[in-house]
CHARMM internal coordinates of N, CA and C (Angstrom, degrees):
IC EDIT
DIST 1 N 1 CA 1.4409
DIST 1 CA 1 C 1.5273
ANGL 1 N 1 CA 1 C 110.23
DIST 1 C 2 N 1.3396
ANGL 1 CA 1 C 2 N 117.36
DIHE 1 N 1 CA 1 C 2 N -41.11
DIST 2 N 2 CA 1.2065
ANGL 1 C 2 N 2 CA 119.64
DIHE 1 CA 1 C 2 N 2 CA 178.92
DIST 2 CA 2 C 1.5447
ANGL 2 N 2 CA 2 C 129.99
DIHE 1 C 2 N 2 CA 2 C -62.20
DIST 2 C 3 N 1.5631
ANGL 2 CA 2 C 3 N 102.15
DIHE 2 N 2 CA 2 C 3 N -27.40
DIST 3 N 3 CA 1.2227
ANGL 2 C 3 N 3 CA 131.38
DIHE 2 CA 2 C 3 N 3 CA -161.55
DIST 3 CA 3 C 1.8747
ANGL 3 N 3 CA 3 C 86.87
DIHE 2 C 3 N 3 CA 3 C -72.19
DIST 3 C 4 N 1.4548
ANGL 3 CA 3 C 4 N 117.72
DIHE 3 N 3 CA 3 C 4 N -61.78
DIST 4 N 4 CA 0.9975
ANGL 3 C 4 N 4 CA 148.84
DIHE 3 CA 3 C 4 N 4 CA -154.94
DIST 4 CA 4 C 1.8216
ANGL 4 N 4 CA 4 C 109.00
DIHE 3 C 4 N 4 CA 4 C -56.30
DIST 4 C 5 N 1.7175
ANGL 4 CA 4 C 5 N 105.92
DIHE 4 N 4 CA 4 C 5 N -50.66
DIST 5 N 5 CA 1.0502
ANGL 4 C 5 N 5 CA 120.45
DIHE 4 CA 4 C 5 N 5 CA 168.62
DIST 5 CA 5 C 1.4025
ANGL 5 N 5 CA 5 C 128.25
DIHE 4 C 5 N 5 CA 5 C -65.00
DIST 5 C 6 N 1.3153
ANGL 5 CA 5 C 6 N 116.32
DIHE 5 N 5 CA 5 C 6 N -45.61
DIST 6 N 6 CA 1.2517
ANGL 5 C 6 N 6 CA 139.36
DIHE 5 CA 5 C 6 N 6 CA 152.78
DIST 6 CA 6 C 1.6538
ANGL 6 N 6 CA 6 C 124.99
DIHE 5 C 6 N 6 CA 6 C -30.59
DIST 6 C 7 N 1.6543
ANGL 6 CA 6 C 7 N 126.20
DIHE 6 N 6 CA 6 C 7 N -26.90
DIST 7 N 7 CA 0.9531
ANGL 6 C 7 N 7 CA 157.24
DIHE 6 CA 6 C 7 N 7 CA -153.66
DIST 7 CA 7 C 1.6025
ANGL 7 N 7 CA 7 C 106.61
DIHE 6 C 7 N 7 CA 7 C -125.49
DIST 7 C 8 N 1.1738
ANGL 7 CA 7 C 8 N 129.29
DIHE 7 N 7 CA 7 C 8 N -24.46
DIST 8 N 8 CA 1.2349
ANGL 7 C 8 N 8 CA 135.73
DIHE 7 CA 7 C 8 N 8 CA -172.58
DIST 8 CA 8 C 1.6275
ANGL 8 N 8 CA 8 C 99.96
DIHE 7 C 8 N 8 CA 8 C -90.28
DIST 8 C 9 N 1.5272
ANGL 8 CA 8 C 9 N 70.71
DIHE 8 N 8 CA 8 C 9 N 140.52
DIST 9 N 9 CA 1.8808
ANGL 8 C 9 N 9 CA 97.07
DIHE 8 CA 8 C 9 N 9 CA 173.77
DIST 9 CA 9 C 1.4406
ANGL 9 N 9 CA 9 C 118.13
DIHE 8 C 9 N 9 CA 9 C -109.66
DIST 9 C 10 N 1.1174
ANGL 9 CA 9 C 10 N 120.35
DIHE 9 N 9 CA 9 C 10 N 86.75
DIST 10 N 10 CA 1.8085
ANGL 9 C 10 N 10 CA 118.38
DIHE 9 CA 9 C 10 N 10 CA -170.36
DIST 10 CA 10 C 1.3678
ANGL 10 N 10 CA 10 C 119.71
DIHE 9 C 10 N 10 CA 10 C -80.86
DIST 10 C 11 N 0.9400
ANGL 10 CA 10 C 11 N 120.86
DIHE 10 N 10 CA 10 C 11 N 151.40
DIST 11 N 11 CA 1.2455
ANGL 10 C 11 N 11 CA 128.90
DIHE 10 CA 10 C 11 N 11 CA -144.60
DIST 11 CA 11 C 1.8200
ANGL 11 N 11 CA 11 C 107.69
DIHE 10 C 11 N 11 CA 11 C -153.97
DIST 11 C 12 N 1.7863
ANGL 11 CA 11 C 12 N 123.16
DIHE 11 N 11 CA 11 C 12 N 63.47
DIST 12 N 12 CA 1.0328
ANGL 11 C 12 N 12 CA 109.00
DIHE 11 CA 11 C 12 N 12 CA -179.49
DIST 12 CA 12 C 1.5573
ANGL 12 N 12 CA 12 C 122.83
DIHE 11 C 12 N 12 CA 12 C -80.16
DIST 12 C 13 N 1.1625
ANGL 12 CA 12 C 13 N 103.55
DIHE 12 N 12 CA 12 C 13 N 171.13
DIST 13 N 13 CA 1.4453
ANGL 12 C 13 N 13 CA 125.23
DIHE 12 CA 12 C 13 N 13 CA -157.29
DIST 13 CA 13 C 1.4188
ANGL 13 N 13 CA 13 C 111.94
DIHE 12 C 13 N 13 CA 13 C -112.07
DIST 13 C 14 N 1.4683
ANGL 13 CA 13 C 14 N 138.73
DIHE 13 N 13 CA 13 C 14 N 158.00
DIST 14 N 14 CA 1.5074
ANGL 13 C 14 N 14 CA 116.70
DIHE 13 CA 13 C 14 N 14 CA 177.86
DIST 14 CA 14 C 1.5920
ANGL 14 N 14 CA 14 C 87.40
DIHE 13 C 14 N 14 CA 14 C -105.23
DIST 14 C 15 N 1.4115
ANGL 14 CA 14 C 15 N 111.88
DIHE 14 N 14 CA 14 C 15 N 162.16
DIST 15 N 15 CA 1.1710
ANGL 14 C 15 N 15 CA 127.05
DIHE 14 CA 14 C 15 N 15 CA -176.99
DIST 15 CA 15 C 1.5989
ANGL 15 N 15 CA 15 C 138.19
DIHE 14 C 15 N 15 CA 15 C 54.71
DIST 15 C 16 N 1.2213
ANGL 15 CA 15 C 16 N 124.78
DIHE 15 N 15 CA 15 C 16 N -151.39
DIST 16 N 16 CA 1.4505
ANGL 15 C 16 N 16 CA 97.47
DIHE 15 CA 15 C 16 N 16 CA 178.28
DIST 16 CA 16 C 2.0027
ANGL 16 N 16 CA 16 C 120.22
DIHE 15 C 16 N 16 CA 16 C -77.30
DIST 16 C 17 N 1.3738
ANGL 16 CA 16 C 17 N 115.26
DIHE 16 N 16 CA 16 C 17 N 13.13
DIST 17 N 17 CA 1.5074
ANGL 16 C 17 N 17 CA 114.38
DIHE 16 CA 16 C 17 N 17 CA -151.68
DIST 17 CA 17 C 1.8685
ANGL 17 N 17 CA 17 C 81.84
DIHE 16 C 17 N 17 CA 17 C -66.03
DIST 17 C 18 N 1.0610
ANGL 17 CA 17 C 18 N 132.70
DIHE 17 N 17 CA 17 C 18 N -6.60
DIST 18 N 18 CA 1.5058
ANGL 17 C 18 N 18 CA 122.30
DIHE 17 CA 17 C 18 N 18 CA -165.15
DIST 18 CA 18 C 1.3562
ANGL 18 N 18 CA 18 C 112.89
DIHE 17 C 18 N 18 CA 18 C 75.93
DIST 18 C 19 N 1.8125
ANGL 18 CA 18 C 19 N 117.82
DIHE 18 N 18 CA 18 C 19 N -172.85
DIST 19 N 19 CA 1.2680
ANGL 18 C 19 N 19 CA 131.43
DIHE 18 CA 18 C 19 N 19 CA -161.29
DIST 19 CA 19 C 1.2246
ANGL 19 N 19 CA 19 C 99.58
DIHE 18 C 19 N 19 CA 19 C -117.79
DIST 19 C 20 N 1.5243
ANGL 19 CA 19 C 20 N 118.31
DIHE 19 N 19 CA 19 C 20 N 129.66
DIST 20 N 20 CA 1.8084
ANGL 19 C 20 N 20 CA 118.33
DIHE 19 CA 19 C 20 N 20 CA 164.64
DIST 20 CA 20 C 1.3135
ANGL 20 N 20 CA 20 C 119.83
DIHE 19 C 20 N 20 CA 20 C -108.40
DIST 20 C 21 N 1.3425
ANGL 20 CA 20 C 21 N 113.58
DIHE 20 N 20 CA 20 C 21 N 116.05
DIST 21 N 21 CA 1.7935
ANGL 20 C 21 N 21 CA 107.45
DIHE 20 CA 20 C 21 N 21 CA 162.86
DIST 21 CA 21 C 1.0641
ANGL 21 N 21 CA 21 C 114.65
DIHE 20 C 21 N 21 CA 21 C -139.59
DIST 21 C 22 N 1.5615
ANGL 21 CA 21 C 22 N 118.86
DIHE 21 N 21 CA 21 C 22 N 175.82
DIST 22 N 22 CA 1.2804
ANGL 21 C 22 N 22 CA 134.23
DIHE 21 CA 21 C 22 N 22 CA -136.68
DIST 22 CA 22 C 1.4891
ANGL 22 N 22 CA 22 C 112.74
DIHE 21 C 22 N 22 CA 22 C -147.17
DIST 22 C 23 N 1.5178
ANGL 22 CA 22 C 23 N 106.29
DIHE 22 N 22 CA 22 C 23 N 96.55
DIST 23 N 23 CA 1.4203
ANGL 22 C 23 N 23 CA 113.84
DIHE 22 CA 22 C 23 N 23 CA 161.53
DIST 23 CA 23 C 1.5673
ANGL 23 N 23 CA 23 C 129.03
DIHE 22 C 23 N 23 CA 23 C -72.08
DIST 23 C 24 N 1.5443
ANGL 23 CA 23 C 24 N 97.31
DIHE 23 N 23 CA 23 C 24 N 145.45
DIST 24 N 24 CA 1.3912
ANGL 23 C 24 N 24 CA 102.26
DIHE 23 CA 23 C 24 N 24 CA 172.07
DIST 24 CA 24 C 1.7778
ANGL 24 N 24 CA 24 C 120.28
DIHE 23 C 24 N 24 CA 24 C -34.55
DIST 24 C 25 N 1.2588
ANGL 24 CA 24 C 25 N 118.44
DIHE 24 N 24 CA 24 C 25 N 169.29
DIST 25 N 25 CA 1.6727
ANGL 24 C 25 N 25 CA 111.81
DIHE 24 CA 24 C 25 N 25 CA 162.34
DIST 25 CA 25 C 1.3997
ANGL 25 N 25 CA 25 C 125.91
DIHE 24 C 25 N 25 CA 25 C -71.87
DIST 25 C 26 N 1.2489
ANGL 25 CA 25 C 26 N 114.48
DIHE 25 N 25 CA 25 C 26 N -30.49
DIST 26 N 26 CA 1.2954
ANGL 25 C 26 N 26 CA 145.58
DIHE 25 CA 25 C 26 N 26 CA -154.65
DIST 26 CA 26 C 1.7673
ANGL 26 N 26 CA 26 C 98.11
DIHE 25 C 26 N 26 CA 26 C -78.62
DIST 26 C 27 N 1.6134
ANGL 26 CA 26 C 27 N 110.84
DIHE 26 N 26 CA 26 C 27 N -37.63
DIST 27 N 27 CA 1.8381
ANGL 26 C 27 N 27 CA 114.45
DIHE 26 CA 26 C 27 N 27 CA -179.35
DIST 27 CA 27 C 1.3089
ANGL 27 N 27 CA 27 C 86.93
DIHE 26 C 27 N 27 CA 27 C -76.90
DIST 27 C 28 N 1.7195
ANGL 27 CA 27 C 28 N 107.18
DIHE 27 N 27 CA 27 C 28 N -80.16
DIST 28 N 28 CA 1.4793
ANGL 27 C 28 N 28 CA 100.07
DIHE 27 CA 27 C 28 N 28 CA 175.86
DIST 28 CA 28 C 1.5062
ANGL 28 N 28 CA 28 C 146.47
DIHE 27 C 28 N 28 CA 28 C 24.60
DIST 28 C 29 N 1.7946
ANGL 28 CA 28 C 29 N 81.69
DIHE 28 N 28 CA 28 C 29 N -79.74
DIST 29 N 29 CA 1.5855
ANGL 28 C 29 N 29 CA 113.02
DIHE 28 CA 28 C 29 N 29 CA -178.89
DIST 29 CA 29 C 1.5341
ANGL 29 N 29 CA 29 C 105.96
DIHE 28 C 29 N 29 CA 29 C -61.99
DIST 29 C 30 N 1.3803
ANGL 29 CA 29 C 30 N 100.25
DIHE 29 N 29 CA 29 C 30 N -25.32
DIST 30 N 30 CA 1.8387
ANGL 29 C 30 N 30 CA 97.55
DIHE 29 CA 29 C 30 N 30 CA -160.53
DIST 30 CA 30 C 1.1719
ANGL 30 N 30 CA 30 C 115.79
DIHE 29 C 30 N 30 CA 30 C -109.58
DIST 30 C 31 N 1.1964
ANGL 30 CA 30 C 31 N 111.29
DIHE 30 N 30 CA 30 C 31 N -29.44
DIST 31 N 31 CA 1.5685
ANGL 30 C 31 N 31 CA 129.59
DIHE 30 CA 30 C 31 N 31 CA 156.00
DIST 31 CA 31 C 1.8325
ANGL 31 N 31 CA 31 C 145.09
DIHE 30 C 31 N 31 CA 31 C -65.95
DIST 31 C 32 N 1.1528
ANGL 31 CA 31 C 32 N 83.06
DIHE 31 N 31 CA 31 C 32 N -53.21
DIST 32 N 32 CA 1.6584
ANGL 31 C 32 N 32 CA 98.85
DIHE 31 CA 31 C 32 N 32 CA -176.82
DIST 32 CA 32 C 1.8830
ANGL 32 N 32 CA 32 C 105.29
DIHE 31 C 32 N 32 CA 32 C -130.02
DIST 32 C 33 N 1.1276
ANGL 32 CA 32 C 33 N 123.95
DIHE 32 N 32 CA 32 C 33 N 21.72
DIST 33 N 33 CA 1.4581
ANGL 32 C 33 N 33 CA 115.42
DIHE 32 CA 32 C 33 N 33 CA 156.76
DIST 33 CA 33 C 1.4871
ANGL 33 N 33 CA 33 C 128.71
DIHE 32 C 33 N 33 CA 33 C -31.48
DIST 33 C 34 N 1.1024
ANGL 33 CA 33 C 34 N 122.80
DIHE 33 N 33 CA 33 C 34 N 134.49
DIST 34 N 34 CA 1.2651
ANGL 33 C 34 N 34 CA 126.98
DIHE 33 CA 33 C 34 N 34 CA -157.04
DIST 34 CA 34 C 1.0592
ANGL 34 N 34 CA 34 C 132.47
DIHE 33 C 34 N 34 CA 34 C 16.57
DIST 34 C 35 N 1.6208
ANGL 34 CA 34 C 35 N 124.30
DIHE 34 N 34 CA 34 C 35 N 52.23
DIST 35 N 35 CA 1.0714
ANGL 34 C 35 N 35 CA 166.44
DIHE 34 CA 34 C 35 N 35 CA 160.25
DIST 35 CA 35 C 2.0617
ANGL 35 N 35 CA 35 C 124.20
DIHE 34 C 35 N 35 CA 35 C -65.56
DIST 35 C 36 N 1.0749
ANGL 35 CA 35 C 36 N 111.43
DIHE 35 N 35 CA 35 C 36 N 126.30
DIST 36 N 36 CA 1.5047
ANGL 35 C 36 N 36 CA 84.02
DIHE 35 CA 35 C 36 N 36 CA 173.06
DIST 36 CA 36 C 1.6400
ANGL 36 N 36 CA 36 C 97.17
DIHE 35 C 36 N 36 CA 36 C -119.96
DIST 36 C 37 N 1.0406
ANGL 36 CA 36 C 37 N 104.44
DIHE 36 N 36 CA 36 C 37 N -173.29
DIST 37 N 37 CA 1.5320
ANGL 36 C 37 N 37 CA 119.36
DIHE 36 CA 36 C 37 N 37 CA -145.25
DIST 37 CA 37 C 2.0184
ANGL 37 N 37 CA 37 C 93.50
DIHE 36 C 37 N 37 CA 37 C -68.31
DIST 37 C 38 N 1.2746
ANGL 37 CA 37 C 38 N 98.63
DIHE 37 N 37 CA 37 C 38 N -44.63
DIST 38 N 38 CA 1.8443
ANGL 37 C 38 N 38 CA 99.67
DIHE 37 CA 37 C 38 N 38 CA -167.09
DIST 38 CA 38 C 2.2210
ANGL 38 N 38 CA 38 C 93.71
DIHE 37 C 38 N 38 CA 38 C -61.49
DIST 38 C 39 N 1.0569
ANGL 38 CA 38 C 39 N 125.94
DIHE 38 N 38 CA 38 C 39 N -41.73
DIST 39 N 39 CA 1.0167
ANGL 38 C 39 N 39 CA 124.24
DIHE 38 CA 38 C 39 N 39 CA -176.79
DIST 39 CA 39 C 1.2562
ANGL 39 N 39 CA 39 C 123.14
DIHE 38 C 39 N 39 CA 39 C -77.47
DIST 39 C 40 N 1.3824
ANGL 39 CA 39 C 40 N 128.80
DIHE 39 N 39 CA 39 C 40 N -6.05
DIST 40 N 40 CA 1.4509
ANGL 39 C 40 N 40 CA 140.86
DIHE 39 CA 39 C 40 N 40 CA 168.86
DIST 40 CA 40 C 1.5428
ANGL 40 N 40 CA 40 C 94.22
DIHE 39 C 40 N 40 CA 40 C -96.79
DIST 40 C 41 N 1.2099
ANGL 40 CA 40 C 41 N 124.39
DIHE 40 N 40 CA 40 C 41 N -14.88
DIST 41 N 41 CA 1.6136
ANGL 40 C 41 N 41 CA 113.52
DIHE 40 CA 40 C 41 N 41 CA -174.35
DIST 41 CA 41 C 1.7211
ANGL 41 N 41 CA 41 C 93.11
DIHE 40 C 41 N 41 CA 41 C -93.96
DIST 41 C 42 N 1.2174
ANGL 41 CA 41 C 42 N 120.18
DIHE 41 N 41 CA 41 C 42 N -44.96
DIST 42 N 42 CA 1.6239
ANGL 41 C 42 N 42 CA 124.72
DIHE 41 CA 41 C 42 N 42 CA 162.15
DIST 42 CA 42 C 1.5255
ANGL 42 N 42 CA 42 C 108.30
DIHE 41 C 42 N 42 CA 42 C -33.46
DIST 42 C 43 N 1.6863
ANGL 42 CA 42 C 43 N 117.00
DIHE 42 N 42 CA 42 C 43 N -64.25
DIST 43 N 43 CA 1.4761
ANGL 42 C 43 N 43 CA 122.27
DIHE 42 CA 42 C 43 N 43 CA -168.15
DIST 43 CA 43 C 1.5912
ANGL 43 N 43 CA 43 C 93.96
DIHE 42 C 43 N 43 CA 43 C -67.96
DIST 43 C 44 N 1.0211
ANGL 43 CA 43 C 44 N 135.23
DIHE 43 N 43 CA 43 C 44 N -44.55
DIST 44 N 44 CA 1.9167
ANGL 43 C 44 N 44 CA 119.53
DIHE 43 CA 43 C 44 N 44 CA -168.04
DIST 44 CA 44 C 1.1178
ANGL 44 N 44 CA 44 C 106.21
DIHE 43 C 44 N 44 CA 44 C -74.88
DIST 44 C 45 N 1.6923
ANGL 44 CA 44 C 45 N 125.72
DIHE 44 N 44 CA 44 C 45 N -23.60
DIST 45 N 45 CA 1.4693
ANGL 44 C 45 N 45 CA 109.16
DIHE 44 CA 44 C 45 N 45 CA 178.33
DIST 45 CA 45 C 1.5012
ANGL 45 N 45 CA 45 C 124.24
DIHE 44 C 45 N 45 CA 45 C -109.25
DIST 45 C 46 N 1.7089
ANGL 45 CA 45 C 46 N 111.56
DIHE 45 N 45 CA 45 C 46 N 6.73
DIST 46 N 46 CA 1.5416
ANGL 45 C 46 N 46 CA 116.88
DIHE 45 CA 45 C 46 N 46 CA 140.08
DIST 46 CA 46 C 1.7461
ANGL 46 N 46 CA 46 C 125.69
DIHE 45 C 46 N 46 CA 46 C -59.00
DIST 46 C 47 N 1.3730
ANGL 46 CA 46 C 47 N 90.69
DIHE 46 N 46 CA 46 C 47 N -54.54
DIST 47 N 47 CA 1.7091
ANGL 46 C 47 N 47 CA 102.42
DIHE 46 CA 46 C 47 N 47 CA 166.68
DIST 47 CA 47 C 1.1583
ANGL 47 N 47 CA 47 C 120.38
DIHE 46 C 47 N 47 CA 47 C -67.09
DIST 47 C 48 N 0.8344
ANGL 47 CA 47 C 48 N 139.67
DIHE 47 N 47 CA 47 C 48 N -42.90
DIST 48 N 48 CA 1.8113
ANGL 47 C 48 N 48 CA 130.30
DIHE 47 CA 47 C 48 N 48 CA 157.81
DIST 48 CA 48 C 1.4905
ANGL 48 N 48 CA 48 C 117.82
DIHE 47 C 48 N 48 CA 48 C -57.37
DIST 48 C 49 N 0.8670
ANGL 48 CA 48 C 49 N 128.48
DIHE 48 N 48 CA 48 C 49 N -36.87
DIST 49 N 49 CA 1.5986
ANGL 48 C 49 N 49 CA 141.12
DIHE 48 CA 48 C 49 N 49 CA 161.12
DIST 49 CA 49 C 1.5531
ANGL 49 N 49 CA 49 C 98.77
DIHE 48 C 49 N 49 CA 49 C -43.15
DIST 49 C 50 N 1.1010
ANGL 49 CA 49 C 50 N 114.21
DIHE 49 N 49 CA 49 C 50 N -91.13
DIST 50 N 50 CA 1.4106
ANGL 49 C 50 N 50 CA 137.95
DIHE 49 CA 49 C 50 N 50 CA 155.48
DIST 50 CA 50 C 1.8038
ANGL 50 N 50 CA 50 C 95.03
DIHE 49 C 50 N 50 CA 50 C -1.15
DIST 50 C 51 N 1.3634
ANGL 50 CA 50 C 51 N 102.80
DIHE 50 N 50 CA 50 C 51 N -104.78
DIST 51 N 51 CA 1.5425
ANGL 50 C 51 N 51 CA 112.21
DIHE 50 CA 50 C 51 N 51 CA -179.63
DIST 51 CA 51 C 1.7156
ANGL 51 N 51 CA 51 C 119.53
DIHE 50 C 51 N 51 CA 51 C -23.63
DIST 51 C 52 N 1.5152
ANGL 51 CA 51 C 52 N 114.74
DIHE 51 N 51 CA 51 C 52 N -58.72
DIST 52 N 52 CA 1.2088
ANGL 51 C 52 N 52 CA 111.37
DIHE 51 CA 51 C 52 N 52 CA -179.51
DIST 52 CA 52 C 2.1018
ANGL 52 N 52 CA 52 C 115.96
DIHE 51 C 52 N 52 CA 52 C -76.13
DIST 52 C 53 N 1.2886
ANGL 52 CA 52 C 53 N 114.90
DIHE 52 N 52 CA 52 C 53 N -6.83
DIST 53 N 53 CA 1.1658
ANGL 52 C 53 N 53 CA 124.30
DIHE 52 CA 52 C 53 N 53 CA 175.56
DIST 53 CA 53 C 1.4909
ANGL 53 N 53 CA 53 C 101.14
DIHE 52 C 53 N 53 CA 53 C -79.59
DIST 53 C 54 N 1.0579
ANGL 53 CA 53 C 54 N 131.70
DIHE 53 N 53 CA 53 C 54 N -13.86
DIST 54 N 54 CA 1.9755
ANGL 53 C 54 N 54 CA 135.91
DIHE 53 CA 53 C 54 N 54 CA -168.23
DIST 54 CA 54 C 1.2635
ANGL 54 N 54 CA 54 C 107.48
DIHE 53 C 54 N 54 CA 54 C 80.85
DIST 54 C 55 N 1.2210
ANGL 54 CA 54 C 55 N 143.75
DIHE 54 N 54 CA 54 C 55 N 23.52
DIST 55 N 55 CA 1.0834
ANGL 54 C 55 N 55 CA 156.16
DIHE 54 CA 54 C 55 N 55 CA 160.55
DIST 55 CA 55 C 1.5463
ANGL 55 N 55 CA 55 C 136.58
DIHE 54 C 55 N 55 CA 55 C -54.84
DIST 55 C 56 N 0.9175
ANGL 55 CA 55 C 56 N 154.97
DIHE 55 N 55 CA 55 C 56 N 66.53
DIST 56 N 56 CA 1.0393
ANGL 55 C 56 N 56 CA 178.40
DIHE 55 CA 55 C 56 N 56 CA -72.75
DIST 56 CA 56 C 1.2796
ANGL 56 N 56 CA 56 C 107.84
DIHE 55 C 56 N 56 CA 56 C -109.44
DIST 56 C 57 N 1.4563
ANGL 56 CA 56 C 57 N 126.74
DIHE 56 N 56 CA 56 C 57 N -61.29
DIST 57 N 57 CA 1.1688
ANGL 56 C 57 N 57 CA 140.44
DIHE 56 CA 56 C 57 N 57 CA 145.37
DIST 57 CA 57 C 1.3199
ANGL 57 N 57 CA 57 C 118.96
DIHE 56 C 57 N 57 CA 57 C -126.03
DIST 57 C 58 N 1.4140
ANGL 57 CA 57 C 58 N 120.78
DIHE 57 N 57 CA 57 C 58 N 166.45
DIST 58 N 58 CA 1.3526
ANGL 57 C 58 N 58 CA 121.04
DIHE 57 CA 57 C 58 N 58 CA 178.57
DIST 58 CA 58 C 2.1317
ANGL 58 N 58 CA 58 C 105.77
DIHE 57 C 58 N 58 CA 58 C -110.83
DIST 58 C 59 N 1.2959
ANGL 58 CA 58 C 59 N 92.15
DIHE 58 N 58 CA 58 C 59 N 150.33
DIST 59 N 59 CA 1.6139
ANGL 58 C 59 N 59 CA 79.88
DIHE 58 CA 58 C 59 N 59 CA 175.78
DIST 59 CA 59 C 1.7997
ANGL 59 N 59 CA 59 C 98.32
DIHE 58 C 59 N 59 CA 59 C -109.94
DIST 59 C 60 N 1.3588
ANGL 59 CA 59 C 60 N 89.25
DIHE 59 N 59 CA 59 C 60 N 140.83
DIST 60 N 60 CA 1.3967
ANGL 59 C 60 N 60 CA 104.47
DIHE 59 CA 59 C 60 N 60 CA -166.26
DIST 60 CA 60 C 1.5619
ANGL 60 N 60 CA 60 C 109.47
DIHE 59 C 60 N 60 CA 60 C -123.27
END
COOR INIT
IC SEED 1 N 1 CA 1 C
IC BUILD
């Protein structure tokens, strides 16, 4: 997770349009493969859930 955050490029937005950033290919590739965007937004906010709960890992 850390690795992951560490790697991110944030990119806020004014108002409600939300926040965009941009992982390497390499997480991507390893993470969210054939993935589309609403379901990688599912996987970062199980795992952050996860993370800020003390959780060790999240199952996703």
């Amino acid at each position: 997770m850390a690795e992951i955050l560490d790697a991110l490029q944030v990119k806020h937005t004014d108002g409600n349009a939300g926040v965009s950033f941009k992982l390497p290919k390499s997480i991507c590739s390893k993470y969210f493969d054939g993935m589309d965007s609403k379901q990688m937004a599912a996987v970062v906010e199980q795992a952050l859930a996860a993370w800020f709960d003390g959780k060790e890992a999240a199952v996703v």
